[in-house]
FIKOLZA-1660 file (N, C-alpha, C; in steps of 0.1 Angstrom, whole numbers, plus 5000, padded with zeros to 4 digits):
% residues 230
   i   px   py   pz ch aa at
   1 8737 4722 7357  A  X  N
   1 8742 4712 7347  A  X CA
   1 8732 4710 7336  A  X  C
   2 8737 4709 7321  A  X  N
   2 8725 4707 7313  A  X CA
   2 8729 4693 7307  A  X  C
   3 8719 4684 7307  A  X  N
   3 8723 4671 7300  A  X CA
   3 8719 4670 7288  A  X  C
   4 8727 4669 7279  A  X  N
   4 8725 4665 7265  A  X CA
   4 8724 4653 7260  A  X  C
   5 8711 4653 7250  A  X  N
   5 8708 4634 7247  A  X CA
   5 8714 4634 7235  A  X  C
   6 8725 4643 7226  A  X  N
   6 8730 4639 7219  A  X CA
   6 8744 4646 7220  A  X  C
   7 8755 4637 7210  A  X  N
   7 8766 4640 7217  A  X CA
   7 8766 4656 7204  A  X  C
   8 8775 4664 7209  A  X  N
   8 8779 4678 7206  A  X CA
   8 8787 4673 7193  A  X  C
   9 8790 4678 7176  A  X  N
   9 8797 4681 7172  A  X CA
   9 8813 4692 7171  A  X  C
  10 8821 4684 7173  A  X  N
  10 8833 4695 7171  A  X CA
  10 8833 4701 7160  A  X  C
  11 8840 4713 7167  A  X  N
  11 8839 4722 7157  A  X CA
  11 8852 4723 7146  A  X  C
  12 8861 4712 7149  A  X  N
  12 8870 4714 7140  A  X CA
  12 8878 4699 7142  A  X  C
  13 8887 4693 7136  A  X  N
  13 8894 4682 7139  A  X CA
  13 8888 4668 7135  A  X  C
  14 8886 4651 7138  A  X  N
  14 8883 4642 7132  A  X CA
  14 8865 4647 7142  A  X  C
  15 8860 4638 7127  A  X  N
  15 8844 4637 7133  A  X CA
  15 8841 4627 7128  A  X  C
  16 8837 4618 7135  A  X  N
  16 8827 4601 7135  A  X CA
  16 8816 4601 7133  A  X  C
  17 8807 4595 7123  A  X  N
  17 8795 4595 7125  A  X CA
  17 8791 4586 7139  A  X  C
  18 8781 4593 7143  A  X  N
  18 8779 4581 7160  A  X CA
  18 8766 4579 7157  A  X  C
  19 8761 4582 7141  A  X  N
  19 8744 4571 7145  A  X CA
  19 8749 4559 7139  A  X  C
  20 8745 4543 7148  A  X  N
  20 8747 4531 7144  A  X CA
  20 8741 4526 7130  A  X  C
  21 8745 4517 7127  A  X  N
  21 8733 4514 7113  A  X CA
  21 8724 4504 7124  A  X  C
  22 8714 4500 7117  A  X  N
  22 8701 4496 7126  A  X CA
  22 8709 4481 7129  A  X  C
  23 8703 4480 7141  A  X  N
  23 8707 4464 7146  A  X CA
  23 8706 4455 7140  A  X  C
  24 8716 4445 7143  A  X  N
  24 8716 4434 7134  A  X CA
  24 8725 4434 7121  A  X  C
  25 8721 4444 7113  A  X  N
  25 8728 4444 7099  A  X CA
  25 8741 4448 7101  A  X  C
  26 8749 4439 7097  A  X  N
  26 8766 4440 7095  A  X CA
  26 8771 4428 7088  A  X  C
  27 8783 4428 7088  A  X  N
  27 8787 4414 7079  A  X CA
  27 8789 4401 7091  A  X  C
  28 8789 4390 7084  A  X  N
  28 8794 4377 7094  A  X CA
  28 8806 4377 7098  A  X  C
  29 8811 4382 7090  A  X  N
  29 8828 4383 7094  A  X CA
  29 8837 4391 7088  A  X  C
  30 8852 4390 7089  A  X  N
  30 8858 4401 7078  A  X CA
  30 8863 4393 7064  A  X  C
  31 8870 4403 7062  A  X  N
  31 8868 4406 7045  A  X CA
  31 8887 4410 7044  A  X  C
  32 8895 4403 7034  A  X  N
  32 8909 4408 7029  A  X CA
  32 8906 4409 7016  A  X  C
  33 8908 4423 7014  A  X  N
  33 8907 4431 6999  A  X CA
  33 8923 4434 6995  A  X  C
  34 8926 4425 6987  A  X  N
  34 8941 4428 6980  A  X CA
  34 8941 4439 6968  A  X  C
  35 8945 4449 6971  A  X  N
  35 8948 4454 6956  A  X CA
  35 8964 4453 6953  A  X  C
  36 8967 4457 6940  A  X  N
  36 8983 4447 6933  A  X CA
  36 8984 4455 6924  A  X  C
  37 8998 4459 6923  A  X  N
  37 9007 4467 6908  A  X CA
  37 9005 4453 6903  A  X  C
  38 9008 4456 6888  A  X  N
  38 9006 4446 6879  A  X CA
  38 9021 4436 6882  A  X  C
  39 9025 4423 6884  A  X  N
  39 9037 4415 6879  A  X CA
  39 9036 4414 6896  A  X  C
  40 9033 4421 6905  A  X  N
  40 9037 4419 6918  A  X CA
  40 9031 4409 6928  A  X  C
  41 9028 4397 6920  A  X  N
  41 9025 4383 6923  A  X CA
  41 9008 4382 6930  A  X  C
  42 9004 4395 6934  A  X  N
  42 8993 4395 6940  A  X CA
  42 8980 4383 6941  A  X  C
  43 8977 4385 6926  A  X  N
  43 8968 4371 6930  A  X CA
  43 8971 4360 6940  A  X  C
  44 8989 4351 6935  A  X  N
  44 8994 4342 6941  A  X CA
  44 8993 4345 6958  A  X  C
  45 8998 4358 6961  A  X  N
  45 8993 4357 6974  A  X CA
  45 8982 4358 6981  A  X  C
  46 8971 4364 6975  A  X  N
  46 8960 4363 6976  A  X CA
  46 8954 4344 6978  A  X  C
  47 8955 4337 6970  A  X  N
  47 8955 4322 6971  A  X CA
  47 8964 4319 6983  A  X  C
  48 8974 4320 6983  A  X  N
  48 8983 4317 7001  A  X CA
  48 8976 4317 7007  A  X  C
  49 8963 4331 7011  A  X  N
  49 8958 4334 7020  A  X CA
  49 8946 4325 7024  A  X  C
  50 8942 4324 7016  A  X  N
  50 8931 4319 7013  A  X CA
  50 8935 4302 7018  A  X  C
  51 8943 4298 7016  A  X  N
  51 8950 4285 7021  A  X CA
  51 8951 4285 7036  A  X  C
  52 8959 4295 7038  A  X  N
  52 8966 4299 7053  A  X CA
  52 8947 4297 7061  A  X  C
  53 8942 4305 7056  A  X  N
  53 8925 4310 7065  A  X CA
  53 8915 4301 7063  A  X  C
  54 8918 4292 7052  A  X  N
  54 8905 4286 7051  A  X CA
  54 8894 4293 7045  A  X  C
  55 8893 4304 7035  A  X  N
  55 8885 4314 7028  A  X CA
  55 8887 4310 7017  A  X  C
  56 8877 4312 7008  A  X  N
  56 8875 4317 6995  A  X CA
  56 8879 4328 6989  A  X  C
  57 8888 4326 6978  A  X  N
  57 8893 4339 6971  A  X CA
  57 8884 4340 6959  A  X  C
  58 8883 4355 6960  A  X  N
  58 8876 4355 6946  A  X CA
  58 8882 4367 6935  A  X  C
  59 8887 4363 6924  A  X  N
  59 8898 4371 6917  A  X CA
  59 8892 4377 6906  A  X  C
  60 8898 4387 6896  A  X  N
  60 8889 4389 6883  A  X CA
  60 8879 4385 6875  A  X  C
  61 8882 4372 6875  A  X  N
  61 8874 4360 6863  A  X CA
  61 8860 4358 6877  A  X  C
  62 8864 4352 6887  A  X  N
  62 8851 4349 6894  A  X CA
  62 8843 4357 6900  A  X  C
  63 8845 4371 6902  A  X  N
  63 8840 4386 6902  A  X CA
  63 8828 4383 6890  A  X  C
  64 8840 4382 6873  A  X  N
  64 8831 4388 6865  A  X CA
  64 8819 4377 6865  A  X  C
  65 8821 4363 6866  A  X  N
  65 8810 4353 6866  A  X CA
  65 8801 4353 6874  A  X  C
  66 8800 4360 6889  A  X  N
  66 8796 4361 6896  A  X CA
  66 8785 4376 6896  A  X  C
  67 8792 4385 6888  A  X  N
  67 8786 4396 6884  A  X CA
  67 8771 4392 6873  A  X  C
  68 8776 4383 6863  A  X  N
  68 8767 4375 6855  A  X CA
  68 8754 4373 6858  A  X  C
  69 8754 4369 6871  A  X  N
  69 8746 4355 6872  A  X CA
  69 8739 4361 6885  A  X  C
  70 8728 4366 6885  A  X  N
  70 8720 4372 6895  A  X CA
  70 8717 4360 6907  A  X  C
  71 8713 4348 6902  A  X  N
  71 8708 4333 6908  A  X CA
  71 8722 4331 6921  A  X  C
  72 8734 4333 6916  A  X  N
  72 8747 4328 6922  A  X CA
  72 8741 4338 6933  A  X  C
  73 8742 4351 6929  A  X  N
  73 8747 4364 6941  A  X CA
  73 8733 4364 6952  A  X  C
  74 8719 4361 6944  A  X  N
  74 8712 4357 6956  A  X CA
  74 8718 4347 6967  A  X  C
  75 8720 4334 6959  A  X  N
  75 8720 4321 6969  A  X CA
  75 8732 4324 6982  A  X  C
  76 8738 4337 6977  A  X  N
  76 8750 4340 6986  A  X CA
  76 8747 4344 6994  A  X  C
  77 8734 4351 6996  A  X  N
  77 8729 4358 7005  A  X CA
  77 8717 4357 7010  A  X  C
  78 8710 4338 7003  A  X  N
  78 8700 4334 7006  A  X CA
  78 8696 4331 7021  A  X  C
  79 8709 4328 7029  A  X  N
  79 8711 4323 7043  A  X CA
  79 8709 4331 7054  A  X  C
  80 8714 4342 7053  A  X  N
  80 8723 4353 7060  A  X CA
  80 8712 4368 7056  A  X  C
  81 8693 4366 7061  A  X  N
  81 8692 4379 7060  A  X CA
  81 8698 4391 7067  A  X  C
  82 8700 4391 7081  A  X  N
  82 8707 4401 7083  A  X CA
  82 8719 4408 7075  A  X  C
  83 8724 4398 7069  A  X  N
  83 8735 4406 7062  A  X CA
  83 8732 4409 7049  A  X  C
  84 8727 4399 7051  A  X  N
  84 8716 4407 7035  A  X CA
  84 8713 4422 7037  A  X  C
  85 8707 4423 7043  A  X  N
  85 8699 4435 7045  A  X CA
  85 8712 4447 7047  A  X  C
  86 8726 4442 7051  A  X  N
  86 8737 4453 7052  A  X CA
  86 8741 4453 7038  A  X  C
  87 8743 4443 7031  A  X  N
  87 8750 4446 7019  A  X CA
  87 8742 4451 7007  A  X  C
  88 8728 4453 7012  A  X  N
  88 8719 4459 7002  A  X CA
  88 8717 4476 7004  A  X  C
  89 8722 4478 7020  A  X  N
  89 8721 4493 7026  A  X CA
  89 8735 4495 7022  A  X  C
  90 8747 4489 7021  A  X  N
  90 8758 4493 7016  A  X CA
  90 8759 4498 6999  A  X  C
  91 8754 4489 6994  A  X  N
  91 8754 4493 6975  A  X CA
  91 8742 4505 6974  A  X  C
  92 8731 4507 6987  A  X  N
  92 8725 4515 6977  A  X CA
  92 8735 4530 6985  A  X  C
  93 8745 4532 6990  A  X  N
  93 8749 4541 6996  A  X CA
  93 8762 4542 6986  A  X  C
  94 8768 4532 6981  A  X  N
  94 8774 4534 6973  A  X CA
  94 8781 4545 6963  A  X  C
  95 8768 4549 6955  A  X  N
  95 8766 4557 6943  A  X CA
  95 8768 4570 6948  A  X  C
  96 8764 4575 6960  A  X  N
  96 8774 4586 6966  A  X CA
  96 8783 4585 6970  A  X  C
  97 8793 4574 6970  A  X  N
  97 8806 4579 6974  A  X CA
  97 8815 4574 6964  A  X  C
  98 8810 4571 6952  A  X  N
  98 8817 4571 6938  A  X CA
  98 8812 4586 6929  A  X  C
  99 8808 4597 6935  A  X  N
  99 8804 4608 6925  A  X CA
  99 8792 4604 6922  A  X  C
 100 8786 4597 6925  A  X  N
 100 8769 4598 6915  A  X CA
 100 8770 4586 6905  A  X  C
 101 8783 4577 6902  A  X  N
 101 8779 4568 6896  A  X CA
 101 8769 4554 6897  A  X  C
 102 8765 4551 6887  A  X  N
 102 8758 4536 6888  A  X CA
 102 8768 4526 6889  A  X  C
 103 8768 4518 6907  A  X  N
 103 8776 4508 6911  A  X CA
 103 8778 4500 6903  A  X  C
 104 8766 4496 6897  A  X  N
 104 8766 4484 6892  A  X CA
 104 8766 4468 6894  A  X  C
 105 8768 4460 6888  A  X  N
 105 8766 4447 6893  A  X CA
 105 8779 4442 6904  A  X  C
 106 8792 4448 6896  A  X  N
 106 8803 4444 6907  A  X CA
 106 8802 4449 6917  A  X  C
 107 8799 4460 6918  A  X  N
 107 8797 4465 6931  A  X CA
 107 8789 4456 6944  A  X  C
 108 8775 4454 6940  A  X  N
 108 8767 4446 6947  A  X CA
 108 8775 4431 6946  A  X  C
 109 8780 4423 6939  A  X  N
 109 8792 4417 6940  A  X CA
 109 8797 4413 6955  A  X  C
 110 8807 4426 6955  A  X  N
 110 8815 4427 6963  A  X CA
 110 8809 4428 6977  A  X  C
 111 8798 4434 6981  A  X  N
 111 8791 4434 6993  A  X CA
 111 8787 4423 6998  A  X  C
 112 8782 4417 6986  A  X  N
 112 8767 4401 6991  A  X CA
 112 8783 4395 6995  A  X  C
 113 8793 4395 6988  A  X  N
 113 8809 4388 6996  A  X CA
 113 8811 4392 7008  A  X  C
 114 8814 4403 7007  A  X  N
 114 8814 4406 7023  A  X CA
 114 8807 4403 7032  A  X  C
 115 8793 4407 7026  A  X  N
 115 8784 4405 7042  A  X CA
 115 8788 4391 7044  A  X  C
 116 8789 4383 7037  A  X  N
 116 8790 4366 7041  A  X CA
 116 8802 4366 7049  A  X  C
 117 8815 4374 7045  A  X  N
 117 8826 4377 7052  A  X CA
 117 8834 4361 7049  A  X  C
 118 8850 4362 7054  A  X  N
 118 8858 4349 7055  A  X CA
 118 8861 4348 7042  A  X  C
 119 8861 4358 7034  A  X  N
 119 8864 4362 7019  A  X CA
 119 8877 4369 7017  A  X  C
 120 8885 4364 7007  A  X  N
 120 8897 4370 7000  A  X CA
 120 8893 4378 6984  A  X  C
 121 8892 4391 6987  A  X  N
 121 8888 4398 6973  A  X CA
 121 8898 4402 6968  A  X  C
 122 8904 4399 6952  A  X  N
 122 8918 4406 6942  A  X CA
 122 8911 4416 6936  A  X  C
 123 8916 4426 6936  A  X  N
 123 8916 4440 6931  A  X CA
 123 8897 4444 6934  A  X  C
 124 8895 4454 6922  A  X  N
 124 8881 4460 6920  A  X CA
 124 8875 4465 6929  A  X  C
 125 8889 4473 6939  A  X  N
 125 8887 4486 6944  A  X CA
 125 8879 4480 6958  A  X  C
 126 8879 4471 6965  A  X  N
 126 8868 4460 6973  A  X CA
 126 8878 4468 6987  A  X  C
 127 8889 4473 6985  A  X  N
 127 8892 4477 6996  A  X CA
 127 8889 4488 7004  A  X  C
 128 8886 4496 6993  A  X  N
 128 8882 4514 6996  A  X CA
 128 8869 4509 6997  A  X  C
 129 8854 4501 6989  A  X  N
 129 8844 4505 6988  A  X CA
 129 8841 4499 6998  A  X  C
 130 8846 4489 7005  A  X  N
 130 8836 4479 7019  A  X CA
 130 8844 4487 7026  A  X  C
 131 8837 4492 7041  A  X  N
 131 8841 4494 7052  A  X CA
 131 8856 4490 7063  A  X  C
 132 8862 4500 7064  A  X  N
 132 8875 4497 7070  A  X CA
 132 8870 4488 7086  A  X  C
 133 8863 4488 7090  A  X  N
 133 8857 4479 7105  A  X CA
 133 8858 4466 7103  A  X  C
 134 8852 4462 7092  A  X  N
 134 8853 4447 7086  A  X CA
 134 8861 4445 7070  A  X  C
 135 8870 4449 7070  A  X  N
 135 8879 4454 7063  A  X CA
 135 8897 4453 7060  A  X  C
 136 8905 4444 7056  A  X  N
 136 8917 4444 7055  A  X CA
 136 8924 4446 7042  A  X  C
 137 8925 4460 7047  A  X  N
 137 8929 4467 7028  A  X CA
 137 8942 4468 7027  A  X  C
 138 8949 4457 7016  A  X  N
 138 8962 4456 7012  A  X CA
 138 8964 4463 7004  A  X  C
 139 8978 4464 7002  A  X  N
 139 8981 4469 6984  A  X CA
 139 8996 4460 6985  A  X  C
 140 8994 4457 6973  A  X  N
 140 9013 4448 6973  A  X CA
 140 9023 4449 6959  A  X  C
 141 9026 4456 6965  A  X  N
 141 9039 4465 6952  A  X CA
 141 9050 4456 6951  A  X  C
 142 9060 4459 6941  A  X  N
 142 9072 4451 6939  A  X CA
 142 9081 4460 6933  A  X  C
 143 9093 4460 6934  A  X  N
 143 9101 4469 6919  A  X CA
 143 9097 4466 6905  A  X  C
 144 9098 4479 6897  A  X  N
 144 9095 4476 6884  A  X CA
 144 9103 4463 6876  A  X  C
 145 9115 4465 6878  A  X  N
 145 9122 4455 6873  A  X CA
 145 9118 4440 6878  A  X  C
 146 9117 4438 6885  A  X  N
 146 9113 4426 6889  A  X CA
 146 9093 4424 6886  A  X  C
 147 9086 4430 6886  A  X  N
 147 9081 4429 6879  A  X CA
 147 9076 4427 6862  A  X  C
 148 9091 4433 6857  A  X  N
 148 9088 4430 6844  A  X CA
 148 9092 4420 6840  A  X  C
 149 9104 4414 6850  A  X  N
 149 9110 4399 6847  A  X CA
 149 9098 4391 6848  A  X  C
 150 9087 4389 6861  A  X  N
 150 9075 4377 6862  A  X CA
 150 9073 4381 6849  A  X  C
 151 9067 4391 6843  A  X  N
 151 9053 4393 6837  A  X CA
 151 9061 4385 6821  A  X  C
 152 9073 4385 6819  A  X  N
 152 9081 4380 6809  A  X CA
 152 9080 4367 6810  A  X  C
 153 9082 4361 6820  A  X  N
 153 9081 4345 6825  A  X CA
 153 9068 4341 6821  A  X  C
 154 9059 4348 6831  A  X  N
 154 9049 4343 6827  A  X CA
 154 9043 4338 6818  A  X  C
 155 9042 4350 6809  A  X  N
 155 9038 4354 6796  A  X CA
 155 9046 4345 6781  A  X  C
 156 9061 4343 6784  A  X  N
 156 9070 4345 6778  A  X CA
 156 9069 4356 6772  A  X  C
 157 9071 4365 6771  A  X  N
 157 9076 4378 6764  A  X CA
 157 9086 4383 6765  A  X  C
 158 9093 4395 6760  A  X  N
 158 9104 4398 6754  A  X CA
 158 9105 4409 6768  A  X  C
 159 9111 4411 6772  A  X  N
 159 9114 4424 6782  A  X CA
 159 9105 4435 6772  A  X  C
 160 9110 4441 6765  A  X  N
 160 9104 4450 6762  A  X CA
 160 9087 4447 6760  A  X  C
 161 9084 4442 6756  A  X  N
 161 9069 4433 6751  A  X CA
 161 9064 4431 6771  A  X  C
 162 9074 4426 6779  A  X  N
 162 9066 4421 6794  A  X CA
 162 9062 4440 6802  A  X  C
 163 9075 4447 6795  A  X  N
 163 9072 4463 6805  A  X CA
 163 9061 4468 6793  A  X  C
 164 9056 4463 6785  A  X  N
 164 9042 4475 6778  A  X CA
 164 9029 4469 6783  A  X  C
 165 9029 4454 6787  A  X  N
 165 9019 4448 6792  A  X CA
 165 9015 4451 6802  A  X  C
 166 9028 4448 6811  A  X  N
 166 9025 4456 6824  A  X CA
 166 9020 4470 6826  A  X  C
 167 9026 4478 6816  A  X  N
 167 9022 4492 6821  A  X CA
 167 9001 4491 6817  A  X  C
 168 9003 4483 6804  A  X  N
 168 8986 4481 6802  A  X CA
 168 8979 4480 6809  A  X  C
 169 8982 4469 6821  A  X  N
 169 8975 4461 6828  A  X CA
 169 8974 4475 6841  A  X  C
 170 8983 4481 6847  A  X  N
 170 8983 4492 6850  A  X CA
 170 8973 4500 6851  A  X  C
 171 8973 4506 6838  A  X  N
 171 8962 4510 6834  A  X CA
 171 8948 4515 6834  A  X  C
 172 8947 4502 6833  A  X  N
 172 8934 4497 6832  A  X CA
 172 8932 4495 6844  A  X  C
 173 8940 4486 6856  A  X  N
 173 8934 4488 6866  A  X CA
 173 8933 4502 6877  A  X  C
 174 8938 4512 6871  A  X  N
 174 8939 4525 6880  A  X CA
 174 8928 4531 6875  A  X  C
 175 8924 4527 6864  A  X  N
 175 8912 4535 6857  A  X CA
 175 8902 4530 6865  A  X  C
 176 8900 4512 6864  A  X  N
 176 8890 4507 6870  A  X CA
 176 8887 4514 6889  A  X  C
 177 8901 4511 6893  A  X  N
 177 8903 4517 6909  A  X CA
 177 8890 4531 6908  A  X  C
 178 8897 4538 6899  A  X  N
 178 8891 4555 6905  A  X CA
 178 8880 4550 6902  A  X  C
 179 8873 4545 6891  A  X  N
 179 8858 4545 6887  A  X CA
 179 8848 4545 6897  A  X  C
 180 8853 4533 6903  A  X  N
 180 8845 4524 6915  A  X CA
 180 8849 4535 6928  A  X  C
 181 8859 4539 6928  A  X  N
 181 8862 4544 6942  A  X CA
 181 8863 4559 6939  A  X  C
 182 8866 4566 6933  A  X  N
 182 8870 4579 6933  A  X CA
 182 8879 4584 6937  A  X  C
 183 8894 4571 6944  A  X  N
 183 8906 4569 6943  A  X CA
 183 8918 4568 6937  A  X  C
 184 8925 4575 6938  A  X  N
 184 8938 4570 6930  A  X CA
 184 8941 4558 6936  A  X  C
 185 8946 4546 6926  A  X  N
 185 8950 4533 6932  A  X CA
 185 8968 4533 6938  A  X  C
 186 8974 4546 6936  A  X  N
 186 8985 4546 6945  A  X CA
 186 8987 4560 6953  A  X  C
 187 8972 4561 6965  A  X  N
 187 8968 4572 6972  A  X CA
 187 8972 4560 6985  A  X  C
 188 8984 4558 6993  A  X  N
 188 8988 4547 6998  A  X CA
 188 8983 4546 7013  A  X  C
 189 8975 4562 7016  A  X  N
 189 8966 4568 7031  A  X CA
 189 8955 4553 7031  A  X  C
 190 8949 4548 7021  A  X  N
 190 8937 4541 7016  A  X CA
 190 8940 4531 7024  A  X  C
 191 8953 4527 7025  A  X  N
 191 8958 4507 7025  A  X CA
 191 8958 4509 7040  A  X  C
 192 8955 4495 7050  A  X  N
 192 8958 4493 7059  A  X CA
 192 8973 4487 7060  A  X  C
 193 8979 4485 7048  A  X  N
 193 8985 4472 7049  A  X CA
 193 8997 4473 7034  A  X  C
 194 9009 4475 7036  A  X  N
 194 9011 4477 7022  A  X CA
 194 9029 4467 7025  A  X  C
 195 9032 4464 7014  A  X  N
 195 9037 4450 7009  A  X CA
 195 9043 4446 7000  A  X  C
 196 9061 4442 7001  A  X  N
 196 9070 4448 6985  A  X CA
 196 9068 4431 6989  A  X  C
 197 9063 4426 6978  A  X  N
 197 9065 4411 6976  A  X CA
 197 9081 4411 6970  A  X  C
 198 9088 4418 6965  A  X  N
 198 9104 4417 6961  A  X CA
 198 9110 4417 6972  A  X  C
 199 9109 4424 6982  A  X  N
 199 9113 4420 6995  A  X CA
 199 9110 4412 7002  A  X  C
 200 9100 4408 7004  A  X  N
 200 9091 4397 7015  A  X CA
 200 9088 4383 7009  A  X  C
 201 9085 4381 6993  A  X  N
 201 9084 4371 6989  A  X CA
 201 9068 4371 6990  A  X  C
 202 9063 4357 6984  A  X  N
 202 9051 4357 6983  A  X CA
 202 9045 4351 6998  A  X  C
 203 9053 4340 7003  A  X  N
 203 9052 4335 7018  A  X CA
 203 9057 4343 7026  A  X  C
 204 9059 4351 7029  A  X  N
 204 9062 4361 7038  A  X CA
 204 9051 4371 7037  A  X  C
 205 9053 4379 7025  A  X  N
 205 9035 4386 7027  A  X CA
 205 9023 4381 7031  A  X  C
 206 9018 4366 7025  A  X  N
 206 9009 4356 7029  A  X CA
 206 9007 4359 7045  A  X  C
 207 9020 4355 7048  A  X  N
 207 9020 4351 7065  A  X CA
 207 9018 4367 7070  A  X  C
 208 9024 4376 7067  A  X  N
 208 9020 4388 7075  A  X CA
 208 9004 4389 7073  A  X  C
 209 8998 4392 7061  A  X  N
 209 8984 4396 7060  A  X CA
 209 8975 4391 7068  A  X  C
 210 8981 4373 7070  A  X  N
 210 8976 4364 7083  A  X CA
 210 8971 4371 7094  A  X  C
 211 8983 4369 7094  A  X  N
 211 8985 4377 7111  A  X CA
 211 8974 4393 7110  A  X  C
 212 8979 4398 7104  A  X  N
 212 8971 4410 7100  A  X CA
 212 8955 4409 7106  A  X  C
 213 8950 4400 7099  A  X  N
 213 8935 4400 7102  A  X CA
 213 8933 4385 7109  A  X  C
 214 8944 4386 7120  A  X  N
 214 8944 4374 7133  A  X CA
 214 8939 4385 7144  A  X  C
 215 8948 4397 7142  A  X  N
 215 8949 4404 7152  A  X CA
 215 8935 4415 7148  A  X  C
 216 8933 4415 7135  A  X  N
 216 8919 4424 7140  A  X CA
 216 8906 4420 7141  A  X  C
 217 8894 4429 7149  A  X  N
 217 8887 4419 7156  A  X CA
 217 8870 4430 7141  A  X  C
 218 8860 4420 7140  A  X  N
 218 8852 4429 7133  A  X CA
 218 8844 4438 7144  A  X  C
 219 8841 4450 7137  A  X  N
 219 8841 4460 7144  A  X CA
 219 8825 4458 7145  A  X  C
 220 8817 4459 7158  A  X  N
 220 8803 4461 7164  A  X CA
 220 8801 4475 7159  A  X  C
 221 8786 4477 7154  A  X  N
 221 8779 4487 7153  A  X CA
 221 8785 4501 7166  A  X  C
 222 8788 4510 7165  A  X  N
 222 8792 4521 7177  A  X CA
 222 8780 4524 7184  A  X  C
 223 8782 4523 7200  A  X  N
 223 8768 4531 7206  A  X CA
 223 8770 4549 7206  A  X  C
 224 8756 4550 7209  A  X  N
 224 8757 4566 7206  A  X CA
 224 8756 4573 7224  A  X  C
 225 8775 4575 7227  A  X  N
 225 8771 4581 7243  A  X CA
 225 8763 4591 7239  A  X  C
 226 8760 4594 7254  A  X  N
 226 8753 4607 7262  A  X CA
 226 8764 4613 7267  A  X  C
 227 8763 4623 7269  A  X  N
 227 8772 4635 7273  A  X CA
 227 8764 4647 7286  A  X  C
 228 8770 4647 7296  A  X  N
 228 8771 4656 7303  A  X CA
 228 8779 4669 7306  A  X  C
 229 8772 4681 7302  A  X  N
 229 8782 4694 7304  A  X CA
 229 8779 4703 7313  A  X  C
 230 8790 4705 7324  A  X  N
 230 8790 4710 7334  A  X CA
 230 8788 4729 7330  A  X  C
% end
């Protein structure tokens, strides 16, 4: 019998990395990363959530202010060095798995949130780039038509005027998605979790996503078995 102190690679089929990241460094808790077609209420349910859990959401506008302000994203992470220390090994890992780009400030953003964990993140790709273990990655679609009706309400705009905004907003955010991620933002393998607010409503999605990350637990570092081969 020969005993091996590391486990064997398959030669073909799924492969896990099995070295742990160093002890200690992981997030405090998990993390709901919403992404949203444009008109399909997403923010609003994202705030639900954030009601329903007792979390902090943090949407476009408080991303970019938070991106700003170096002072804020320390004190986020002034508490919590161990997770510090994850969400600084996470951003600098980053830049390879966007093609070689410079993260940037949203990026590190999005981690110093995470590692603190008990966070609701709207869009900016927060679903693909933080880890699926601590990780609840939405997407929440709606029919077009009914999306062009909100985006008209909202807005007041004309139907035709509510479907060019929307497709804008679109856009821009599928452009932003791939940038950060190197995803298509309707590649739907990505989502844990996917969600016709025209069907379900905004309290009905709310309450599933709940449940959603009631039921999942955050994922411990993996140990690395040993393997015996006869």
């Amino acid at each position: 019998m020969v005993a091996l102190s590391e486990p064997t690679v398959p030669l073909h089929g799924y492969r896990r990395a099995v070295t742990p990241p160093p002890s200690g460094e992981h997030p405090r808790g998990l993390t709901v990363a919403i992404s949203r077609e444009a008109g399909a209420r997403g923010g609003s349910i994202a705030r639900r959530v954030g009601r329903l859990l007792g979390w902090q959401v943090y949407d476009q506008d408080s991303l970019a202010l938070l991106s700003r302000d170096d002072d804020a994203r320390r004190e986020l992470l002034a508490d919590i060095p161990a997770a510090a220390a994850w969400a600084e090994r996470q951003t600098a890992t980053a830049t390879g798995r966007v093609g070689g780009a410079d993260p940037g400030e949203l990026v590190k953003v999005v981690f110093a949130l995470a590692a603190r964990g008990e966070v609701v993140i709207v869009g900016r790709g927060a679903g693909v780039l933080l880890p699926g273990g601590s990780t609840l990655n939405v997407r929440v679609i709606a029919p077009h038509a009914e999306r062009v009706a909100y985006m008209a309400q909202w807005l007041r705009l004309s139907g035709e005027e509510a479907a060019a905004e929307l497709a804008a907003r679109d856009r821009v955010r599928a452009a932003l998605h791939a940038a950060l991620t190197g995803k298509a933002a309707g590649d739907l393998t990505q989502y844990d979790l996917i969600l016709n607010s025209g069907r379900l409503g905004e309290a009905g999605c709310a309450d599933l996503i709940v449940s959603a990350i009631k039921g999942k637990q955050l994922a411990e570092p993996p140990e690395v078995p040993n393997f015996d081969v006869v």
